[in-house]
N, C-alpha and C positions, 0 to 999 in steps of 0.2 A: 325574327324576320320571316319564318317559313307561314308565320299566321296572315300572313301581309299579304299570298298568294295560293290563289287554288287552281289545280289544274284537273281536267279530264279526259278522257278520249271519248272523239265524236266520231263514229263511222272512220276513216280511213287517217283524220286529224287529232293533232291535241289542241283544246282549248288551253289555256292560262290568261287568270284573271287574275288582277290587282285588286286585294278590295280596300285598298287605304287610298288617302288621296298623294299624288291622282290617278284615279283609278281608269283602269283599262281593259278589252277582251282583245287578249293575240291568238291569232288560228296558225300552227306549226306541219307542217310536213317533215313527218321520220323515217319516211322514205330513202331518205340518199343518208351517206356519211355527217353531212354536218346538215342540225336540222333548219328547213327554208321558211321563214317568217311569209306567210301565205296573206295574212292581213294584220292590222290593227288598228283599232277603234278606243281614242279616249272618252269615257265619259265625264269628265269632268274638263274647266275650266283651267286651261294651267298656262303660264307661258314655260318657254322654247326650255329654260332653265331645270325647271321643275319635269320635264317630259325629259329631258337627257338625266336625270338623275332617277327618274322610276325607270328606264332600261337599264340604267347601270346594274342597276338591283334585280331586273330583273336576269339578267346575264350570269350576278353572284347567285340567283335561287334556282335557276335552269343548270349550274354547275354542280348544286346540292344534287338535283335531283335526276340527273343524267341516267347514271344507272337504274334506276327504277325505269324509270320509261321506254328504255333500249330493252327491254324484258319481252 
């Protein structure tokens, strides 16, 4: 699953992107205690269905990678 998303630090944000379908770019603030979803953008077609199941995933890949990013 980790291949399914990439993440980076942009200036003061992290990006995480989905690159499977359906893919998506989320901009995070790790500012505060729990981090604040600042945007997101799907770029693919999906319905409601399909978009509540790449957050889920995305939630399980954000949990993997917690501690790296609090660094």
């Amino acid at each position: 699953m980790n291949d399914d998303f990439s993440y980076k630090k942009e200036g003061e944000f992290y990006i995480l992107q989905k690159n499977t379908f359906p893919r998506f770019k989320a901009t995070f603030d790790y500012k505060t205690p729990l981090p604040e979803l600042i945007d997101i953008e799907f770029s693919d077609d999906s319905d409601a269905k399909d978009m509540a199941r790449a957050l889920s995933e995305m939630d399980t890949y954000m949990k993997s990678i917690r501690k790296t990013i609090r660094k």
